[in-house]
C-alpha positions in Angstrom: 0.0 0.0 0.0 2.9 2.3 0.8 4.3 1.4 -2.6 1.3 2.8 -4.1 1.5 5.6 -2.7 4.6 6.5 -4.0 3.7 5.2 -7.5 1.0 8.0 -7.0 3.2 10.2 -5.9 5.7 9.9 -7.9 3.5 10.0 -11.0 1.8 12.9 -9.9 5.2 14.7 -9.6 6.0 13.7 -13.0 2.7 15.4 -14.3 3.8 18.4 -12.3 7.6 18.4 -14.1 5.3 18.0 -17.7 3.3 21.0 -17.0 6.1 22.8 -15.8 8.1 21.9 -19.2 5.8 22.1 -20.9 4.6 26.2 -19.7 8.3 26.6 -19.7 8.8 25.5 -23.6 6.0 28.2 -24.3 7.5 31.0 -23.1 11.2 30.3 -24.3 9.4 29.7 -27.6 7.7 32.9 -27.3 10.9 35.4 -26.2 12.5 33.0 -29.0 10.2 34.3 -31.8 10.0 37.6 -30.3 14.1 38.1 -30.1 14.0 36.9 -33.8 11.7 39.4 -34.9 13.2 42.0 -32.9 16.6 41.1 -35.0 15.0 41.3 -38.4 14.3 44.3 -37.6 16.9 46.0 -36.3 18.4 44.5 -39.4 16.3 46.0 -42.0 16.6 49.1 -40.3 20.5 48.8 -41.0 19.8 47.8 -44.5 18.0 51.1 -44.8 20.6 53.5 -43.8 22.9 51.7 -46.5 20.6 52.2 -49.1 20.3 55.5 -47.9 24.2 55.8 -47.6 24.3 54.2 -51.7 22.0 56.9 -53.0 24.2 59.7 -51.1 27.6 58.0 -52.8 25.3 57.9 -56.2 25.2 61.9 -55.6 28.6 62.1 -55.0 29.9 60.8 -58.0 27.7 61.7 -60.6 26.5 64.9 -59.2 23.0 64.4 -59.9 19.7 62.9 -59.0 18.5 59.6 -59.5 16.8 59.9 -63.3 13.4 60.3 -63.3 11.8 57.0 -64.8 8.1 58.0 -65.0 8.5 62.2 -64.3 4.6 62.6 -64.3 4.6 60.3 -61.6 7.4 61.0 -59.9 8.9 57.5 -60.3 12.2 57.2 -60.2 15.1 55.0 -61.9 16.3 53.2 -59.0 17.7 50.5 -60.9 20.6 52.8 -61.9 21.8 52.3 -58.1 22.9 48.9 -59.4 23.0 49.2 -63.3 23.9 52.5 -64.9 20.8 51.9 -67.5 20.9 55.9 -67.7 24.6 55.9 -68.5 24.9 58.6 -66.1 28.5 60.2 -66.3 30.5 59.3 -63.3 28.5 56.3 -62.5 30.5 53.9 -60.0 28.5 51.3 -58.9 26.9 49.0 -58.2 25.9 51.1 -55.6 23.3 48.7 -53.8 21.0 45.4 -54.6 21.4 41.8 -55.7 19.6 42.6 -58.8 17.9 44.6 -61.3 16.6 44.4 -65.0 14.3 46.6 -64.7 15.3 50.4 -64.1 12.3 51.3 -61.8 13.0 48.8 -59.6 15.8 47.5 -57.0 16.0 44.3 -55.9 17.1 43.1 -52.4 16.7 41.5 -49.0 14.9 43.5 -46.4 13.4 41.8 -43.6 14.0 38.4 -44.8 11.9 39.1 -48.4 13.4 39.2 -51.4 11.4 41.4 -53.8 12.0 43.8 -56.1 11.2 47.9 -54.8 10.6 51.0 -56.7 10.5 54.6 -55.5 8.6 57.6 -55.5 9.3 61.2 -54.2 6.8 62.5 -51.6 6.6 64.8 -48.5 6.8 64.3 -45.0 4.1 66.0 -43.7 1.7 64.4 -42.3 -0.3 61.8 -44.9 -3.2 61.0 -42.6 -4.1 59.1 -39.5 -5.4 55.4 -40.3 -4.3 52.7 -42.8 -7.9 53.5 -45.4 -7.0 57.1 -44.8 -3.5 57.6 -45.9 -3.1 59.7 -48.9 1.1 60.3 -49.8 1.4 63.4 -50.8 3.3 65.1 -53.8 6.6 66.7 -52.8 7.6 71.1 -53.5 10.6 72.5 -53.9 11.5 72.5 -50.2 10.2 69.0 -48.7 10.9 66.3 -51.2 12.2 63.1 -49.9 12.5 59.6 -51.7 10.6 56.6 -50.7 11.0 53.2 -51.1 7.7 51.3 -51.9 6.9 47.7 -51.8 3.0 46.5 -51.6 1.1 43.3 -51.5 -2.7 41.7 -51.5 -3.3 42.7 -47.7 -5.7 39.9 -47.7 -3.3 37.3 -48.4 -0.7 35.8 -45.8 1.9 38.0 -47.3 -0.2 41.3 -46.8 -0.7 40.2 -43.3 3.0 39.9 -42.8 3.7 43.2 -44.2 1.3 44.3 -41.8 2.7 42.7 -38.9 6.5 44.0 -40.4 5.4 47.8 -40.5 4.0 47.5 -37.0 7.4 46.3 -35.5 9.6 48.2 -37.8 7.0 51.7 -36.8 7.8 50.5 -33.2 11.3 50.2 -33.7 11.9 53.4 -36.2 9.1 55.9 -35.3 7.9 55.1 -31.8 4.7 53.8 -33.3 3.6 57.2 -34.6 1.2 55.9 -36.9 1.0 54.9 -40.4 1.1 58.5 -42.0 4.5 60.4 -40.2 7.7 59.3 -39.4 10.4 57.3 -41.7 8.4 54.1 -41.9 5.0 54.3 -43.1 1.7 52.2 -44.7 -1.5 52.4 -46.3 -4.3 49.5 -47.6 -5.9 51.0 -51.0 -8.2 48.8 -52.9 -6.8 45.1 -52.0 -3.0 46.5 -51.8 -0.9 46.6 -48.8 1.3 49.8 -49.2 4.7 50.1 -47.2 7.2 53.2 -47.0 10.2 53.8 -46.3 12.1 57.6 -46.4 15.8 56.9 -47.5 17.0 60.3 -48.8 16.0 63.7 -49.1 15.9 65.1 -52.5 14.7 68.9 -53.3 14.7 69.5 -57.1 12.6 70.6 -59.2 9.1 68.5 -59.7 
């Protein structure tokens, strides 16, 4: 009888040790996803101040802005960061990017996706206070900065995870100030997913 109570005992502790493990394995798994995300990024916003760092040594050595690749628009030709499709004089890249064969757009790595970005120029005044109600507005003479774009079916599993990727990297960058100031910012139009990034200020004419 006294052996069965310390089958019972002992069994009982074991459950104890499970739950324990078990709550234990949540939580490490928890400030284990967190710490990764946390490192993405801090990592993107590295890979940000390069490219923002590229377009700078772009200026330098060609003394002149990044061509205009749709002007009404205000697209640029950010491809020429890593092919000199303008043949702009003094051109000594590649300046940034894995890739690009098309002039509007860059490609890269930034927060673990590999896609291919284009720019715009815009201000940075205020855009608006919610996701549906951010409207990026067209740059003057004296506040004109370039932004990096990339956008997604919000509905999908990718538009989610932009969503999710703007909201930490808002966090991290902009001390959550929404999705229409700061460095880092995001809209939903239609079915799209909208995400934008200042790299550079530009003042030229529009």
């Amino acid at each position: 009888m006294i052996y069965l109570k310390k089958g019972a005992m002992f069994g009982l502790d074991a459950r104890i040790a499970l739950v324990i493990f078990g709550a234990l394995s949540v939580i490490s798994g928890a400030a284990l996803y967190s710490a990764i995300q946390q490192a993405r990024v801090v990592q993107a916003s590295t890979t940000l101040n390069e490219l923002s760092k590229a377009i700078e040594a772009y200026y330098i050595d060609t003394a002149t802005p990044i061509p205009e690749y749709m002007p009404s628009s205000n697209v640029l030709n950010i491809g020429n960061l890593y092919n000199n499709f303008a043949n702009v004089k003094g051109w000594n890249g590649p300046y940034f990017g894995s890739n690009s064969s098309n002039q509007a757009y860059l490609e890269f790595s930034l927060y673990g996706m590999n896609k291919a970005y284009y720019t715009r120029r815009y201000t940075k005044s205020d855009w608006g206070s919610t996701l549906t109600t951010v409207n990026p507005k067209a740059c003057t003479d004296t506040d004109c900065y370039i932004y990096l774009i990339y956008n997604t079916n919000h509905a999908t599993d990718a538009g989610q995870n932009l969503n999710n990727y703007f909201n930490n990297l808002d966090k991290e960058i902009d001390n959550s100030d929404g999705p229409g100031l700061g460095k880092v910012r995001a809209m939903i139009l239609g079915v799209d997913f909208h995400i934008y990034y200042q790299v550079f200020p530009e003042y030229n004419r529009m």
